[in-house]
Backbone as JSON, one array per atom type, in Angstrom:
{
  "sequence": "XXXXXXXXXXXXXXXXXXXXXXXXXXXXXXXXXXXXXXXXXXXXXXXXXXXXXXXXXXXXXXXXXXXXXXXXXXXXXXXXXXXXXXXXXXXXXXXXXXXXXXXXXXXXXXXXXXXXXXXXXXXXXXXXXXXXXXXXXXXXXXXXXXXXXXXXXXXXXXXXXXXXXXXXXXXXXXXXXXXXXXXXXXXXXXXXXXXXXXXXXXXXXXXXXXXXXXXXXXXXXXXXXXXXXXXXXXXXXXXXXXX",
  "N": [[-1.33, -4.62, 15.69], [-0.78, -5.86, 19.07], [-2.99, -8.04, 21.18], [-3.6, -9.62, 24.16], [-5.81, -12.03, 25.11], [-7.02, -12.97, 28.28], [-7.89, -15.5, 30.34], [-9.58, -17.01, 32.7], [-9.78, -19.82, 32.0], [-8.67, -21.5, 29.18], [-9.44, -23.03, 26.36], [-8.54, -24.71, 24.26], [-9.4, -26.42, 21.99], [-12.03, -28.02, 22.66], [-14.03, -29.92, 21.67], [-11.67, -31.93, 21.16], [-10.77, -35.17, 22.63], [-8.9, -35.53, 24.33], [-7.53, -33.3, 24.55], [-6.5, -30.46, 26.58], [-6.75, -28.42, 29.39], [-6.41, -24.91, 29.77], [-5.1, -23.6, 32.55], [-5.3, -19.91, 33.67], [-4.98, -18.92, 31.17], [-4.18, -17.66, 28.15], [-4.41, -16.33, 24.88], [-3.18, -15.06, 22.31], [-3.29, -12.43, 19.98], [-2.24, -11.09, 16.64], [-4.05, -8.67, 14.42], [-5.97, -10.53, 12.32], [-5.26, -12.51, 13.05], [-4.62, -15.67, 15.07], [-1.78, -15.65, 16.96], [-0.52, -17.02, 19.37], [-1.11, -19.6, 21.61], [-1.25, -20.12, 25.1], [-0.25, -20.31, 28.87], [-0.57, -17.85, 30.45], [0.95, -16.13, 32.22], [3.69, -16.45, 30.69], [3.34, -15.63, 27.83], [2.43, -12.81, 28.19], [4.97, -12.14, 29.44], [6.42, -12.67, 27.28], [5.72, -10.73, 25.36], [5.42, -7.99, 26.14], [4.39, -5.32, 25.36], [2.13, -5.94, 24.38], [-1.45, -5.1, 24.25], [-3.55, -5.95, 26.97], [-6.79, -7.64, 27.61], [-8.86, -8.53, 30.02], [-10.89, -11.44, 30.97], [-10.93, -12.23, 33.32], [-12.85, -14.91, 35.69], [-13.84, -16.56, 33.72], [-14.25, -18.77, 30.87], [-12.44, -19.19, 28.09], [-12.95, -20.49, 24.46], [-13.34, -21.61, 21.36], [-15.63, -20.14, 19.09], [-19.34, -21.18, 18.4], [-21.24, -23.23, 16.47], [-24.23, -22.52, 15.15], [-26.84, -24.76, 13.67], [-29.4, -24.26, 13.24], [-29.78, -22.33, 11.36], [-30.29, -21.98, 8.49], [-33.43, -22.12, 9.07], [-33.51, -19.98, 10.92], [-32.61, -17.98, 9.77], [-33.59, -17.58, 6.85], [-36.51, -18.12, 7.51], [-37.03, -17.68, 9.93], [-38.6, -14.59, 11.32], [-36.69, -11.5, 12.53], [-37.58, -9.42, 14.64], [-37.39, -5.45, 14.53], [-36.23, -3.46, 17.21], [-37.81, -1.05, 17.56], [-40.45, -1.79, 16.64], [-41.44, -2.73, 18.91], [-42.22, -5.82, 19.33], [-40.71, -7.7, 20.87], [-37.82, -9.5, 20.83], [-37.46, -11.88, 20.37], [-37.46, -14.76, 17.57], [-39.62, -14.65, 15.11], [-41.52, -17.25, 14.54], [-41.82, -18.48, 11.36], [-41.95, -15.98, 9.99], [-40.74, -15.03, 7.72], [-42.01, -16.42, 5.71], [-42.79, -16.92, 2.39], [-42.25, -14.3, 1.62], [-41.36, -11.71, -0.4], [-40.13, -9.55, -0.34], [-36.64, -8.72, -0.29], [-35.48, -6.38, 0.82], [-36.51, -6.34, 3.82], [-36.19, -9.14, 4.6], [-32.98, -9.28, 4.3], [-32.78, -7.27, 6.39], [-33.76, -8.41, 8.65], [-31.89, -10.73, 8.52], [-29.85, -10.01, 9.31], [-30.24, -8.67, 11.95], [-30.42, -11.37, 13.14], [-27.96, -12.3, 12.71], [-26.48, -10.79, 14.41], [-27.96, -11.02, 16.77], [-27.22, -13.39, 17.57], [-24.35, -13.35, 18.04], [-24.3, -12.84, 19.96], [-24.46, -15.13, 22.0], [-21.86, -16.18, 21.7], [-21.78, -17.45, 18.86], [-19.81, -18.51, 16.29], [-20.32, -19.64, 13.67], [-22.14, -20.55, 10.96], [-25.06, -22.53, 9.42], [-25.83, -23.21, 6.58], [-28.88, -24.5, 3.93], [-28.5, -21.2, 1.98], [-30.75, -19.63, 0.63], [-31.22, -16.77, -0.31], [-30.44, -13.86, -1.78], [-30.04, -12.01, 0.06], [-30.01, -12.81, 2.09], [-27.62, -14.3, 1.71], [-25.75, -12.25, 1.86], [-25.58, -10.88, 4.34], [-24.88, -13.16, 5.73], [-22.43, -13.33, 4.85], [-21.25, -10.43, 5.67], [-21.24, -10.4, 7.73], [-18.99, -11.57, 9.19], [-19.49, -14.22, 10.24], [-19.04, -17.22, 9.83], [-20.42, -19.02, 7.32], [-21.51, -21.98, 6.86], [-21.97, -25.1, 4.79], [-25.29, -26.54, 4.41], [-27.49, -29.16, 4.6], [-31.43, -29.45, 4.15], [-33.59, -30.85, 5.75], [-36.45, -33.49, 5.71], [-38.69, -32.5, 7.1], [-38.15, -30.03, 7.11], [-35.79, -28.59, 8.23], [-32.64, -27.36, 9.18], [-29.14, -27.99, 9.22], [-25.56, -28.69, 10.26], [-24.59, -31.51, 11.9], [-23.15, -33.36, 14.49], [-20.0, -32.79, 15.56], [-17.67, -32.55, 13.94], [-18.6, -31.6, 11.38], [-20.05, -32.56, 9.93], [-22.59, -33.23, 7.16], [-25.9, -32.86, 7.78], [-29.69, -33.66, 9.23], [-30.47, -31.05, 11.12], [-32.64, -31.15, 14.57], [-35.42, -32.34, 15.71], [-38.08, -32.75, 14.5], [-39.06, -30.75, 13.11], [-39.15, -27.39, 11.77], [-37.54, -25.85, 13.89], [-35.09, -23.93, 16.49], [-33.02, -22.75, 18.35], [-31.27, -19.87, 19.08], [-28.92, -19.8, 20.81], [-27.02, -22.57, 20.68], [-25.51, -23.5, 22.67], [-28.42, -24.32, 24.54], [-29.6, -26.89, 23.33], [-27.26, -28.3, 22.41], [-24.84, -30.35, 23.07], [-21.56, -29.21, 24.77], [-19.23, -29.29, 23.42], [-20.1, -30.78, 21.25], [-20.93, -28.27, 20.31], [-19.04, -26.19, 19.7], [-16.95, -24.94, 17.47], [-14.24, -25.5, 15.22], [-11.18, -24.76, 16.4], [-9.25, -22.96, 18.27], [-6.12, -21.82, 17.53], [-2.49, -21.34, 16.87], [-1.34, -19.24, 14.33], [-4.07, -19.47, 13.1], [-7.56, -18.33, 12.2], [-8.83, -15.55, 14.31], [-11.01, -16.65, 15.7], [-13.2, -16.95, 18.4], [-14.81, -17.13, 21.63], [-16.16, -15.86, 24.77], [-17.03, -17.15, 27.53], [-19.15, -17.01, 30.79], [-18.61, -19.41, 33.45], [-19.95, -22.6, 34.06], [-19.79, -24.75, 35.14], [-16.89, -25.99, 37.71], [-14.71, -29.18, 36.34], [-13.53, -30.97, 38.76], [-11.31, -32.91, 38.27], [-9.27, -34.04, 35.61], [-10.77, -35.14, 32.8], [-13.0, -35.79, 33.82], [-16.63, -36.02, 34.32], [-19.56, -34.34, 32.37], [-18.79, -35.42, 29.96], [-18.6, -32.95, 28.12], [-16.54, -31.49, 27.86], [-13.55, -31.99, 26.82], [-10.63, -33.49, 28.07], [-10.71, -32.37, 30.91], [-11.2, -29.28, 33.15], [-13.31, -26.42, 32.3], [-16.67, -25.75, 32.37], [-18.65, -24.32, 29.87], [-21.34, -21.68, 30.57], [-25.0, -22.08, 29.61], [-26.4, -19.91, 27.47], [-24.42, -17.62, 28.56], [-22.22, -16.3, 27.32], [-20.06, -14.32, 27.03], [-18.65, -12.46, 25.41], [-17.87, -12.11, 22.1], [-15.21, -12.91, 19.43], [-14.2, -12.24, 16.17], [-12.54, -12.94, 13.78], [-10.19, -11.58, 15.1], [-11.41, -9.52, 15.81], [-13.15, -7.25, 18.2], [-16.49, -8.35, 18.7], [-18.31, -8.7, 19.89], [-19.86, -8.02, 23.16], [-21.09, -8.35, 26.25], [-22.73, -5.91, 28.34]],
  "CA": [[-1.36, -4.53, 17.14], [-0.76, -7.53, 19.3], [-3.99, -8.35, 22.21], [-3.9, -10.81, 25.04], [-6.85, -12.31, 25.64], [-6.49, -13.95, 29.01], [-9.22, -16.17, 30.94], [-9.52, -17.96, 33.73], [-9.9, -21.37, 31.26], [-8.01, -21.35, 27.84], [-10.34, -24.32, 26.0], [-7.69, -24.69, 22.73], [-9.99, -27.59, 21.05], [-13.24, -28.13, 23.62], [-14.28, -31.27, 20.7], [-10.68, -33.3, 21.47], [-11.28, -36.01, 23.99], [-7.57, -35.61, 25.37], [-7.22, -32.35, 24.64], [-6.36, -30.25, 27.84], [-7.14, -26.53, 28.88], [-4.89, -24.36, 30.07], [-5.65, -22.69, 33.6], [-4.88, -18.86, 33.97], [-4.27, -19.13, 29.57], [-4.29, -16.34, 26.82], [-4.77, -16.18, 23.34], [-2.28, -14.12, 21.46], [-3.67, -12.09, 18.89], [-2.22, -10.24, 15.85], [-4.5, -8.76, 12.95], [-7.06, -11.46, 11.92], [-4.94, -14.33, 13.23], [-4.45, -16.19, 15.97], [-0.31, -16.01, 16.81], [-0.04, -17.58, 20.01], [-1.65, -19.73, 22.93], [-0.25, -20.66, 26.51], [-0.29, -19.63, 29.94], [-0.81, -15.96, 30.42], [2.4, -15.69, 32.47], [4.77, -16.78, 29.64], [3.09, -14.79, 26.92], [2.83, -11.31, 28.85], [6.13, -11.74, 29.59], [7.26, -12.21, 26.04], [5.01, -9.96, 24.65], [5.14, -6.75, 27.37], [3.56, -4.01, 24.84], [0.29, -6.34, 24.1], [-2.71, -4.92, 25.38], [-4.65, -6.95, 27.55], [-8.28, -7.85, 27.53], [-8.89, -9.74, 30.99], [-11.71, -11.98, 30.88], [-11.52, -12.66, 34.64], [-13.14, -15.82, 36.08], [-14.05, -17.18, 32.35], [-14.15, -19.91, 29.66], [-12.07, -18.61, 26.31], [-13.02, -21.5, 24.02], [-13.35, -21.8, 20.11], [-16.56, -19.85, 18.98], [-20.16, -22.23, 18.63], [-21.93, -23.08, 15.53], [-25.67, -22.88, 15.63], [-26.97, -25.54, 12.82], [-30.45, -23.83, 12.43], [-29.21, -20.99, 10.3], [-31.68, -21.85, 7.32], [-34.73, -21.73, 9.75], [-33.36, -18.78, 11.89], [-32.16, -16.7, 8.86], [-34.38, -17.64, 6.07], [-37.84, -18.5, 7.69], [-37.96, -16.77, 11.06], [-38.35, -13.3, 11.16], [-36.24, -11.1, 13.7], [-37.83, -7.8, 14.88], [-36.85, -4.61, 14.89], [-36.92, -2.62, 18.32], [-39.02, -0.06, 17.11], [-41.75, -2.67, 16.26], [-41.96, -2.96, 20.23], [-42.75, -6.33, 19.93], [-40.08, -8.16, 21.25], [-36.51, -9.84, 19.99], [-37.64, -13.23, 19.7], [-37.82, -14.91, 16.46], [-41.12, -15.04, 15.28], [-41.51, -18.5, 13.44], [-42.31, -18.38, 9.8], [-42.23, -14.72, 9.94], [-40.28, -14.67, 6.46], [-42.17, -17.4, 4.63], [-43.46, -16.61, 1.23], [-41.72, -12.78, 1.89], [-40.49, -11.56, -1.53], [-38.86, -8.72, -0.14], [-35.76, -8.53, -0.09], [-34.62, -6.27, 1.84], [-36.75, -7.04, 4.56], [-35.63, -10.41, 4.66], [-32.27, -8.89, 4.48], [-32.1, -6.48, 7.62], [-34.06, -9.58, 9.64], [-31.07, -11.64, 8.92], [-28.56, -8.94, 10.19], [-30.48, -8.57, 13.27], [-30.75, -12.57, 14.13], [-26.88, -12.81, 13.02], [-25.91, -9.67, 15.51], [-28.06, -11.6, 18.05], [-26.46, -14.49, 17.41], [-23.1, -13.22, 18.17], [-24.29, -12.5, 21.7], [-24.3, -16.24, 22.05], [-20.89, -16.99, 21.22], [-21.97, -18.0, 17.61], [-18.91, -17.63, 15.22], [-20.42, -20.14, 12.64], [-23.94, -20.69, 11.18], [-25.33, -23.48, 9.04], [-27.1, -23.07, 5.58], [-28.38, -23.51, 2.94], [-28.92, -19.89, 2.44], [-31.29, -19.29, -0.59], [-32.17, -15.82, -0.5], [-29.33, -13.19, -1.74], [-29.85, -10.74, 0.74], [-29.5, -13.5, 3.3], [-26.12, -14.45, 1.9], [-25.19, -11.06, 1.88], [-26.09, -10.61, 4.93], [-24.0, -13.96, 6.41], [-20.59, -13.04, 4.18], [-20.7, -9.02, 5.65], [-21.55, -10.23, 9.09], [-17.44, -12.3, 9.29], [-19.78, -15.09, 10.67], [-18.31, -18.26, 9.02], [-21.44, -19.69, 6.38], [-21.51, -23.44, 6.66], [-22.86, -25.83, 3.99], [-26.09, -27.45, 4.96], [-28.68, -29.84, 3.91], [-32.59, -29.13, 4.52], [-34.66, -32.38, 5.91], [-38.19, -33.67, 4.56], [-39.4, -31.54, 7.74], [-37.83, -28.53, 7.08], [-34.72, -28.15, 9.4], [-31.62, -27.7, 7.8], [-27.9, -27.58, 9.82], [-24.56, -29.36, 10.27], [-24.75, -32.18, 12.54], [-21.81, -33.45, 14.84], [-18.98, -32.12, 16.1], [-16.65, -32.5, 12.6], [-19.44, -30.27, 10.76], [-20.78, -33.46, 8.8], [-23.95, -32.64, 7.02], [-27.24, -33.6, 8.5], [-30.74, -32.98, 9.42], [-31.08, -30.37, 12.8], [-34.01, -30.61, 14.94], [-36.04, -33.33, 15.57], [-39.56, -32.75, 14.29], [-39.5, -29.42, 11.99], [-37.89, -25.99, 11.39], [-37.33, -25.2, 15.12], [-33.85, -24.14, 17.04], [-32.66, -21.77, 19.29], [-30.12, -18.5, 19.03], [-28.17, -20.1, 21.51], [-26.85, -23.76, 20.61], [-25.68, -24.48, 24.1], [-29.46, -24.6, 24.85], [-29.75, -27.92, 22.94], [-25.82, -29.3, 22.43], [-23.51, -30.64, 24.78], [-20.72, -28.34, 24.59], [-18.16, -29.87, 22.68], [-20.96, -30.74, 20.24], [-21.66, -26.52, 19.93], [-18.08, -25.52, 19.42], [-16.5, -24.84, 15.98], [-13.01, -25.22, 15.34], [-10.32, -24.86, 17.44], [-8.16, -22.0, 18.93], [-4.78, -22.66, 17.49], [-1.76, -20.7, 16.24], [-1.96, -19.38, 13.02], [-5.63, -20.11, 12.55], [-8.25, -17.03, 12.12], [-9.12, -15.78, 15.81], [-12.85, -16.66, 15.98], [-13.28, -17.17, 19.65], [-15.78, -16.5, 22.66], [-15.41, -16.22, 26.01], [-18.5, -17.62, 28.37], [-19.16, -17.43, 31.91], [-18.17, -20.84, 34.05], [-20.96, -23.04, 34.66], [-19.35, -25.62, 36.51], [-15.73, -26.56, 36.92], [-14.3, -30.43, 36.12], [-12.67, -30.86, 39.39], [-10.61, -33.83, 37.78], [-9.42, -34.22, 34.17], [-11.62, -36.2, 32.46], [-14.12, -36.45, 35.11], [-18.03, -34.93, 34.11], [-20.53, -35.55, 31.5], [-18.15, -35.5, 28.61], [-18.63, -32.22, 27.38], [-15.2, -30.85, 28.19], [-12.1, -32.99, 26.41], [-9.31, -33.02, 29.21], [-10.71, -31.6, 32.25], [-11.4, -27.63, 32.52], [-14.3, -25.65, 32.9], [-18.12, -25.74, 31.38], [-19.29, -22.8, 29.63], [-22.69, -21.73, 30.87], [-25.59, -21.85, 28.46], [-26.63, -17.86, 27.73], [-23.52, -17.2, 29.21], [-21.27, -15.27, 26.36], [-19.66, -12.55, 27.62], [-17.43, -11.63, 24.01], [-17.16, -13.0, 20.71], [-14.18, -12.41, 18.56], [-14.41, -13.0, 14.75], [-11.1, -12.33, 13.09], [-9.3, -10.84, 15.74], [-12.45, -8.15, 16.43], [-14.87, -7.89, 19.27], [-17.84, -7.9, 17.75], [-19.63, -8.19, 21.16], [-19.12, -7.9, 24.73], [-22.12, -8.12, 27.07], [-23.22, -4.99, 29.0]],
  "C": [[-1.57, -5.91, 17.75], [-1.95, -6.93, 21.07], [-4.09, -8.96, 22.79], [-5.13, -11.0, 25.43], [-6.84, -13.09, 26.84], [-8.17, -14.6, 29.57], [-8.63, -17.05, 32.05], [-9.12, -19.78, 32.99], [-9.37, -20.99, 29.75], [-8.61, -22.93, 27.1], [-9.79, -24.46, 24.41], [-8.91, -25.37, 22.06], [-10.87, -28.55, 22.13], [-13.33, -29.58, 22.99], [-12.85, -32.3, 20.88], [-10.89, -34.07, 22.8], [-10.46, -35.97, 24.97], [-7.15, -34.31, 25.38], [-7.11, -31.4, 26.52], [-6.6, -28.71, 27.43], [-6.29, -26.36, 29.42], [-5.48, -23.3, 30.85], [-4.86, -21.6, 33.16], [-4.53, -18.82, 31.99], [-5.08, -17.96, 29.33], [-4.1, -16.91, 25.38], [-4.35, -14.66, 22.67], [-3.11, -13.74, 20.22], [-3.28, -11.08, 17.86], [-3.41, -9.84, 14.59], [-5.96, -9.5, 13.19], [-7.13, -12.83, 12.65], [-4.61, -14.73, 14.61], [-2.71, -16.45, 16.46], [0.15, -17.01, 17.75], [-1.02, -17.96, 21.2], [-1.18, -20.8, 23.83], [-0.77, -20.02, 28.01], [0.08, -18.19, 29.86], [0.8, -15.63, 30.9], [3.34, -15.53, 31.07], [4.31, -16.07, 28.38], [3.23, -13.53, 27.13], [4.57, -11.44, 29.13], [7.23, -11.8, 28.09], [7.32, -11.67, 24.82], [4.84, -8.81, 25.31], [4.49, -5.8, 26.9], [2.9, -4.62, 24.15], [-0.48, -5.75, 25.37], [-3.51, -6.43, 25.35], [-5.95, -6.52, 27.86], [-8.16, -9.06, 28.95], [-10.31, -9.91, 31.23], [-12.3, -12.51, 32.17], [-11.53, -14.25, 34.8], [-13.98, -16.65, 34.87], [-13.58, -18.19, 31.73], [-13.8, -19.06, 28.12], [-12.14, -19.7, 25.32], [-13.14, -21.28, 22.06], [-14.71, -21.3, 20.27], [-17.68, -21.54, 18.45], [-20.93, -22.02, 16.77], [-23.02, -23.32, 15.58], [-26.21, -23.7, 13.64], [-28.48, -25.43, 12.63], [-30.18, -22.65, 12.03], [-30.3, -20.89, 9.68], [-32.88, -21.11, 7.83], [-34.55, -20.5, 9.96], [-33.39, -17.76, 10.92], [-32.94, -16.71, 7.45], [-36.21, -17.42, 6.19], [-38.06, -17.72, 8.8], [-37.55, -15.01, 10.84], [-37.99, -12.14, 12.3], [-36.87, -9.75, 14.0], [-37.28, -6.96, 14.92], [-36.86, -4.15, 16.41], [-37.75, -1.87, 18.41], [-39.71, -0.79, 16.9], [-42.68, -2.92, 17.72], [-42.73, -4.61, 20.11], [-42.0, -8.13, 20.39], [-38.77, -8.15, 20.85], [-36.63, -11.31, 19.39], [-37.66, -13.98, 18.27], [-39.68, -14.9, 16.08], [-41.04, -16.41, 14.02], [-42.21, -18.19, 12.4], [-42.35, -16.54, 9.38], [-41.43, -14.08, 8.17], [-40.58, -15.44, 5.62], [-43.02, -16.75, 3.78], [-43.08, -15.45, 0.96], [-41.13, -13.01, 0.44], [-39.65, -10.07, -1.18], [-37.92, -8.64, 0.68], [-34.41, -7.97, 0.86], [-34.83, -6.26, 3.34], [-36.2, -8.27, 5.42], [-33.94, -9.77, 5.28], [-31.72, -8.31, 6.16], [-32.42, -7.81, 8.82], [-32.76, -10.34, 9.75], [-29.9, -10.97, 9.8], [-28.68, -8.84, 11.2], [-30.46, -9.87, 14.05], [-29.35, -12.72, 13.89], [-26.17, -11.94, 14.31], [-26.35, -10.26, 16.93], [-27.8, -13.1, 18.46], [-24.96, -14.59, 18.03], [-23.41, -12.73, 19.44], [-24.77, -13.65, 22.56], [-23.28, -17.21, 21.89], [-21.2, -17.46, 19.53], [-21.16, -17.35, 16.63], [-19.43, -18.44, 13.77], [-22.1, -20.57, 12.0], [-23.99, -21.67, 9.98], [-26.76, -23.59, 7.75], [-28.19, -24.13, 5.4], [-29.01, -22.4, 2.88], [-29.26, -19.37, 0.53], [-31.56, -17.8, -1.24], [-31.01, -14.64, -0.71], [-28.76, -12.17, -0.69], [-29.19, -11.5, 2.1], [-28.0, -13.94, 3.47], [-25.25, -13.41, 1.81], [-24.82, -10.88, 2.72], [-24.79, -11.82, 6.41], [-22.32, -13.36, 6.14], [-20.11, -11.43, 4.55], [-20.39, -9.23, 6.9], [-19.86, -10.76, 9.88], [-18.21, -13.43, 10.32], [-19.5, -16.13, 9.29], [-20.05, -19.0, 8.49], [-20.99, -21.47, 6.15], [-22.39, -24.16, 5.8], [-23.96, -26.8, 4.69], [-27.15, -28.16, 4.48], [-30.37, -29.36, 4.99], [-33.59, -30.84, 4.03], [-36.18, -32.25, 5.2], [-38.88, -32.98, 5.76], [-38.84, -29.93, 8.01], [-36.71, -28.33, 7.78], [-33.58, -28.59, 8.99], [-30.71, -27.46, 9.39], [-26.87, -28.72, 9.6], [-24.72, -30.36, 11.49], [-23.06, -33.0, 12.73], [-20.61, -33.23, 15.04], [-17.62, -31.49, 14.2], [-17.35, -31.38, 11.89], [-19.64, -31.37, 9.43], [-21.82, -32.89, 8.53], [-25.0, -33.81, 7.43], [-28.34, -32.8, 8.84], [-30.73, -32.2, 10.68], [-32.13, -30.43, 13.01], [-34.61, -31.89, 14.35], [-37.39, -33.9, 14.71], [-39.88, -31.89, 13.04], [-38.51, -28.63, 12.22], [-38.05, -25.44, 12.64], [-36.19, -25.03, 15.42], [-33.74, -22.56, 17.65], [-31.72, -20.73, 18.59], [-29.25, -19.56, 19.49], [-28.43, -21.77, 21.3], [-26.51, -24.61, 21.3], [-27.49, -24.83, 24.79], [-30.23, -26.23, 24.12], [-28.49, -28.98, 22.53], [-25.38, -29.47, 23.23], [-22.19, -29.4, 23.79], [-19.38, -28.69, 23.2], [-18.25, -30.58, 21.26], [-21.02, -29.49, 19.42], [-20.15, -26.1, 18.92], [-17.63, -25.86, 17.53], [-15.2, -24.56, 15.72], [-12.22, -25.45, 16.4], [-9.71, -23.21, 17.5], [-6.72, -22.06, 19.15], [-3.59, -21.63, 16.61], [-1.83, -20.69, 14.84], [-3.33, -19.46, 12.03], [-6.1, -18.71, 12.55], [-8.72, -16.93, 13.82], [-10.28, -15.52, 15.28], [-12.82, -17.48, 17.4], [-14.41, -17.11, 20.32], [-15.6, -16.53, 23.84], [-16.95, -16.09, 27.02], [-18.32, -17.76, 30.05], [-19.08, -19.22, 32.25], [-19.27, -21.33, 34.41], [-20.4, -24.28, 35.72], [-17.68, -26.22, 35.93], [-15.28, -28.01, 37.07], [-13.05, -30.15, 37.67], [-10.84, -31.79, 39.14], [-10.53, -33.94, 37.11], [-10.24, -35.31, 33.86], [-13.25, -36.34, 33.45], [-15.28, -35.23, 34.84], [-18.73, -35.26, 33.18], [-19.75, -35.19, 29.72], [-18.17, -34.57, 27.45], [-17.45, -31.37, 27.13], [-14.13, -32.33, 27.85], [-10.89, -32.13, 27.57], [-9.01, -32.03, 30.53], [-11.36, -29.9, 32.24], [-12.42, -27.71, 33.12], [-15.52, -25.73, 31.94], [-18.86, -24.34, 30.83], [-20.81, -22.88, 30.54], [-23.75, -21.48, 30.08], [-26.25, -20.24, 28.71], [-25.53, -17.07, 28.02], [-22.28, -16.29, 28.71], [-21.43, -14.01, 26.69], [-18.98, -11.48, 26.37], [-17.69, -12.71, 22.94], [-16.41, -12.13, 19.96], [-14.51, -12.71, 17.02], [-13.5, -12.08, 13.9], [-10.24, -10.95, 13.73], [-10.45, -9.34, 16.04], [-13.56, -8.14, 17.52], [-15.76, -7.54, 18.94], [-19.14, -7.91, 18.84], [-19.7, -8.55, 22.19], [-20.68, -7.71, 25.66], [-22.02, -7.06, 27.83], [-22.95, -5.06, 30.46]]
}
């Protein structure tokens, strides 16, 4: 089945400096993969029996990688609802934990609330089996990562070099726009052929002039807003649509 994703902002490759967006743009989707992206006009019209998904007044950009994984999914521990006592992480809440599956459902619940952040990619290393179970069921992309002499492991820089996250210790957010510039967060690109891992984020402010803003947007366009994920895709599926 073929899916238009359309948006107000089509953000192919957010991380290119010249890269350009593509007002009123869609994102062709068969399957798993990514077939086609352009202006909405010219696709609906040469695609007429795709359903459309309209995203409205939105940012469709390449999903975000959050580069405290380790911490988030190893060390903090996510609550249930029934526990009543929040959603937050609780820091250290899985240190010294030998069970398993404990550990386990915690990571399921911080990758599920992860993906209501735009987060299509996360950032090991991931010691604990249940945890890599747990990454490889979730179709969130498992990134290789190193763990600093203060504890805080992720991918650092836009390419997905390895490096220490987090300045001080094993701290970091859900949400990676809450500490990256944008173009820093993103993962990948949004490109024919490629796997559709996407997201699509409310507008925080738009570049009235290409180029022109604090350099988080390559080639003009629109700024996601941090919190602001309205959908994430991960291999052509919506895995989660805000309320």
């Amino acid at each position: 089945m073929l899916t238009l994703h359309r948006a107000a902002f089509v953000l192919p490759d957010p991380a290119g400096p010249t890269a350009p967006s593509i007002a009123d743009g869609a994102v062709l989707v068969r399957g798993e993969s990514v077939e086609a992206v352009g202006p909405y006009g010219e696709l609906a019209a040469a695609h007429p029996g795709a359903r459309v998904r309209d995203w409205g007044a939105a940012v469709l950009a390449p999903g975000l990688r959050n580069p405290y994984g380790h911490w988030l999914l190893e060390r903090a521990y996510h609550p249930d609802p029934r526990e009543e006592v929040g959603v937050e992480p609780v820091a250290d809440g899985l240190a010294g934990s030998t069970d398993e599956t404990r550990c386990g459902a915690s990571a399921r619940r911080g990758l599920q609330r992860m993906l209501g952040y735009g987060v299509t990619a996360v950032a090991g290393p991931f010691e604990r089996a249940s945890v890599r179970t747990a990454v490889a069921r979730s179709g969130v992309v498992g990134l290789p990562g190193v763990v600093g002499a203060a504890g805080a492991a992720g991918v650092s820089g836009a390419s997905g070099e390895l490096g220490c996250a987090g300045p001080a210790g094993p701290v970091g957010p859900l949400d990676p726009l809450a500490v990256l510039p944008f173009r820093e967060a993103v993962y990948g690109r949004v490109a024919a052929g490629g796997r559709a891992d996407f997201a699509v984020f409310a507008v925080f402010a738009v570049l009235a002039t290409e180029g022109v803003g604090d350099g988080s947007v390559g080639g003009g366009g629109a700024v996601p807003a941090p919190g602001g994920c309205l959908a994430t895709v991960l291999g052509g599926r919506l895995v989660y649509r805000r309320r």
